[in-house]
N, C-alpha and C positions, 0 to 999 in steps of 0.2 A: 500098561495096557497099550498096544497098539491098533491102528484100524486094518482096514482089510485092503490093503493097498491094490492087490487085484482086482477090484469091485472095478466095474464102470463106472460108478460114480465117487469120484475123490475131492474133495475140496482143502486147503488148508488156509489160515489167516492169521495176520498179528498185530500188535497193535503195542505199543510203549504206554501206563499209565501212572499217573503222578500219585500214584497211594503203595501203599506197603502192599507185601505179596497177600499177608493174612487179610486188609480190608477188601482185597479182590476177592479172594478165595471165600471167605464170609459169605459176599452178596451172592455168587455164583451158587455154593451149597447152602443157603435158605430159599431150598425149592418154591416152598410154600409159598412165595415174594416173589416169581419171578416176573409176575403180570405186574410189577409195582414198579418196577423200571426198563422190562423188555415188551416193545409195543405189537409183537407180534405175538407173544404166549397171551391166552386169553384167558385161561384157568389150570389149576394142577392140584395133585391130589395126592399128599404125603403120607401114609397114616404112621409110619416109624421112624426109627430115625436116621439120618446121615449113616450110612453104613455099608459096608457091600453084601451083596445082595439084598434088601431093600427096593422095594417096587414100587413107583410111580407113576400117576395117568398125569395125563396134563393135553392139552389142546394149542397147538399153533396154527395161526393160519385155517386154512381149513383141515389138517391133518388132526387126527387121536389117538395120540401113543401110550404108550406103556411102554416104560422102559426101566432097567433094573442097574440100578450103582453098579459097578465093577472097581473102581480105583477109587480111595477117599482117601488124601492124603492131602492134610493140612500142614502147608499151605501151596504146598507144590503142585497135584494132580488131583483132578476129578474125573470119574469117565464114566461111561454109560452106555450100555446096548439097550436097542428096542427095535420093535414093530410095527411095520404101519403100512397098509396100499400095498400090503405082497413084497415090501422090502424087509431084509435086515440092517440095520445100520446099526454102528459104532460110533461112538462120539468121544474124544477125546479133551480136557483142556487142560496147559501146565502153566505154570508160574513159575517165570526167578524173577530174583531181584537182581535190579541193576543200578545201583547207588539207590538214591531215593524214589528212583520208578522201579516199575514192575513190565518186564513183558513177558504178556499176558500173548501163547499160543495155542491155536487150535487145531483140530482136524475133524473129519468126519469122512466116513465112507458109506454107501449103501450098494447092495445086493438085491439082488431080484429079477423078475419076470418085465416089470417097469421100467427101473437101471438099465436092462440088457437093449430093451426097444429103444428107448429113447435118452442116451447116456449123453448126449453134447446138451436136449433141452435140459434134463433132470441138474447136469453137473453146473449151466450155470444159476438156476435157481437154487441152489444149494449153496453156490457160492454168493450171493447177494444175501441168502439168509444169515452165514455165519459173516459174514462184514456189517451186516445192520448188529449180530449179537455184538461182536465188540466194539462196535461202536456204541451203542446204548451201555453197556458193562462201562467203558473206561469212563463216559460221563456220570452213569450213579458212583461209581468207586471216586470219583475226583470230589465227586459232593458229600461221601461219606467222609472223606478224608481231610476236606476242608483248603483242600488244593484249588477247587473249580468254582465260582460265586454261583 
């Protein structure tokens, strides 16, 4: 899956983590968890399972989306469209391994009536969101892993 590189708002991020591809990928697709080590999701709501197409609510920030799997692919790619505030957005994340880390990339785009007005503020708050995800990701994955005290 790729994002919508046309969008006005485009972010991407990475980040080297000291755990295997599959304990990143894990933490990432146990939705249900994700308020348990990312301090910006406040709640989310699974009812099936990892899968593409599969639909889930969840709450970050002040935002509440619904967004639907697209890519489930363990241990490599996870990805996900949603809606939210009159956007589309595309969320992409991969995994390789590289010796005993993992780097861990992202991306995301959004579209919209929002995006179009206001694409320099939107893009860097997008961009602060997905550098706090992998930042809190590579510390719970280093503690799953037993790499991080």
């Amino acid at each position: 899956m790729e994002i919508n590189e046309s969008a006005p708002v485009v972010a991407t991020g990475a980040v080297s983590i000291e755990a295997s591809p599959e304990v990143v990928w894990d933490l990432l697709a146990d939705i249900k968890r994700w308020s348990d080590w990312n301090s910006d999701v406040k709640s989310t709501s699974l009812l099936g399972p990892v899968v593409p197409g599969e639909v889930f609510r969840w709450k970050a920030g002040p935002a509440k989306l619904v967004s639907t799997l697209q890519t489930v692919e363990r241990p490599t790619e996870l990805s996900w469209t949603g809606r939210t505030m009159g956007m589309d957005a595309v969320h992409v994340w991969r995994f390789q391994r590289d010796g005993d880390t993992t780097n861990a990339h992202t991306e995301e785009s959004w579209d919209g009536p929002p995006a179009r007005l206001l694409p320099r503020m939107m893009r860097k708050s997008l961009q602060k969101t997905l550098d706090a995800w992998l930042g809190e990701l590579k510390v719970a994955a280093e503690a799953r892993e037993g790499t991080r005290p």
